[in-house]
C-alpha positions in Angstrom: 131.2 135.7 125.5 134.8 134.0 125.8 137.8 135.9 124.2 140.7 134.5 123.1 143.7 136.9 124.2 146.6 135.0 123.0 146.9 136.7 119.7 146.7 140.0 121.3 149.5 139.8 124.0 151.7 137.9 121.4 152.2 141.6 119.6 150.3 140.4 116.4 148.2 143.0 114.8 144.7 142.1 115.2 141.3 143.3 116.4 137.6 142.1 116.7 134.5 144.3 116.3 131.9 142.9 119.4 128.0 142.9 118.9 126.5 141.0 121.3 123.4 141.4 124.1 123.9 139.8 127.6 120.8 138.7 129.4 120.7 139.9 133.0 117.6 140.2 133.8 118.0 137.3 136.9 120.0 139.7 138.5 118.9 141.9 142.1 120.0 144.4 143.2 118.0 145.4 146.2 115.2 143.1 145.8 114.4 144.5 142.5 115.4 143.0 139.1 115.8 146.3 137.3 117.5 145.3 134.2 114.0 144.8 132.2 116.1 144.2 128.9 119.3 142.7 127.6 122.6 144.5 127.8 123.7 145.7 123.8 127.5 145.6 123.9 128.8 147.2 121.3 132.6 148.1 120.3 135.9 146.5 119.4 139.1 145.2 121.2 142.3 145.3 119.4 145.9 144.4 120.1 148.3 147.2 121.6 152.2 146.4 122.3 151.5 142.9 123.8 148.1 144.4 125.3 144.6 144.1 124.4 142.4 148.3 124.3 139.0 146.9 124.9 136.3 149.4 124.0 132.9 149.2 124.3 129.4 150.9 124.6 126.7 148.9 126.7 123.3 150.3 126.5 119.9 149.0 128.6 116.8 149.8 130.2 116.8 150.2 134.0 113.6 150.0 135.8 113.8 150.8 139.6 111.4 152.1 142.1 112.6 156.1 143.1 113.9 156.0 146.5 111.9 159.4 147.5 108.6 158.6 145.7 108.7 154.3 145.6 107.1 155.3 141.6 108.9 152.6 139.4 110.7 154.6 137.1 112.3 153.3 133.6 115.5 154.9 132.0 117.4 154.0 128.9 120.7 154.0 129.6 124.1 153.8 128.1 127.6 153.9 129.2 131.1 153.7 127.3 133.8 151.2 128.4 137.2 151.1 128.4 140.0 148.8 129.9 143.4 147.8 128.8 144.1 144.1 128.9 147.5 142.1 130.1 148.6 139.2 130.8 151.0 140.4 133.3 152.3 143.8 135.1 156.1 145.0 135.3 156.8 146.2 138.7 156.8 150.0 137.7 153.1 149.8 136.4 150.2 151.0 138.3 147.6 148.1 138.8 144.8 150.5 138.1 145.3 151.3 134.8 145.0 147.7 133.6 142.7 144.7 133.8 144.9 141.5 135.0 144.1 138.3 132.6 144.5 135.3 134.4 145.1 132.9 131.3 144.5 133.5 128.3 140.8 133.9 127.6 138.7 137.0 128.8 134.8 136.1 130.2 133.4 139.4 128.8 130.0 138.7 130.2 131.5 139.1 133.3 133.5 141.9 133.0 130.7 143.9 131.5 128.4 142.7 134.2 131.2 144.2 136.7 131.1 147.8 135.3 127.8 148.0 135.0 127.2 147.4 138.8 129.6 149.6 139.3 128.2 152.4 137.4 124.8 151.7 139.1 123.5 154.7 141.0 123.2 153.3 145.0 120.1 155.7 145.2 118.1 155.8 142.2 115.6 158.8 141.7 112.8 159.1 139.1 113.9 162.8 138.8 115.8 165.9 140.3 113.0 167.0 142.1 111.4 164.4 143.1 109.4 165.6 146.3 108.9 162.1 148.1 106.2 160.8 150.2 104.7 162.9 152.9 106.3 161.6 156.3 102.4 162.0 157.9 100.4 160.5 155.2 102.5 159.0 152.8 100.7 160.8 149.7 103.3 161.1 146.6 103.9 164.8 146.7 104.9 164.7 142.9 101.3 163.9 142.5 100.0 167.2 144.5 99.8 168.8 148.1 98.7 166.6 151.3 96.3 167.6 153.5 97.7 167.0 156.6 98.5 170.2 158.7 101.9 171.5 157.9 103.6 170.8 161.2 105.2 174.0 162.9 109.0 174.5 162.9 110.8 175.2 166.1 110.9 179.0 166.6 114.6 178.8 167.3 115.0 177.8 163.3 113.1 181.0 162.1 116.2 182.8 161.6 117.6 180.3 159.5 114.1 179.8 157.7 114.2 183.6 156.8 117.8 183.5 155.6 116.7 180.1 153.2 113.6 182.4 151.4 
């Protein structure tokens, strides 16, 4: 979705309500395609002393295999957005704070697309305590006990075993 900025930096008093979906379901993030439906953006920019407040909620369904257990695991997610638009910085202003607009029109898909990758956990677990995969056998413990033999500790590690129960 393209976004016409030059109302908003030229100090007029307007705003847009956005509803829109985004379809990223192409895209992989190591080797999986976990977005298994479209992005919902939701929200509303509106002009702010020759800026643009951008505001908006995405929410999605993630689907990614847990990185202890390998179990595909699907969340509903959502996340609230925020940016300040310009068209330029004064010296004094920290870069941060705002989103640069080179021109004047804003390619939202790909600034939404941005923060959500961003906001994307790098290791995705099905849940807190997920036990993983036995090292021996590979059984998922979430699923019950292994029987392979539970391998001894080295004895000098007993004190710190006793001090962990």
């Amino acid at each position: 979705m393209l976004i016409e900025l030059k109302k908003y930096f030229s100090g007029e008093d307007v705003s847009q309500h956005i509803d829109y979906t985004i379809d990223l379901s192409g895209v992989e993030i190591d080797g999986a395609k976990p977005f298994v439906s479209p992005v919902h953006v939701v929200g509303d920019i509106k002009a702010f002393a020759s800026s643009a407040e951008l505001h908006v909620t995405v929410s999605y369904a993630f689907s990614m295999p847990c990185n202890r257990c390998l179990t595909e695991s699907r969340k509903e997610l959502s996340h609230s957005i925020s940016h300040v638009l310009v068209n330029k910085l004064n010296d004094e202003e920290d870069f941060d704070d705002y989103i640069v607009v080179e021109g004047e029109t804003l390619d939202l898909d790909e600034l939404i697309y941005s923060d959500i990758i961003l906001l994307t956990p790098s290791k995705y677990v099905c849940k807190e305590d997920c036990r993983g995969l036995c090292p021996t056998c590979g059984k998922n413990l979430n699923e019950g006990d292994c029987a392979c033999a539970k391998q001894q500790a080295d004895p000098r590690m007993e004190a710190l075993r006793a001090l962990l129960q």
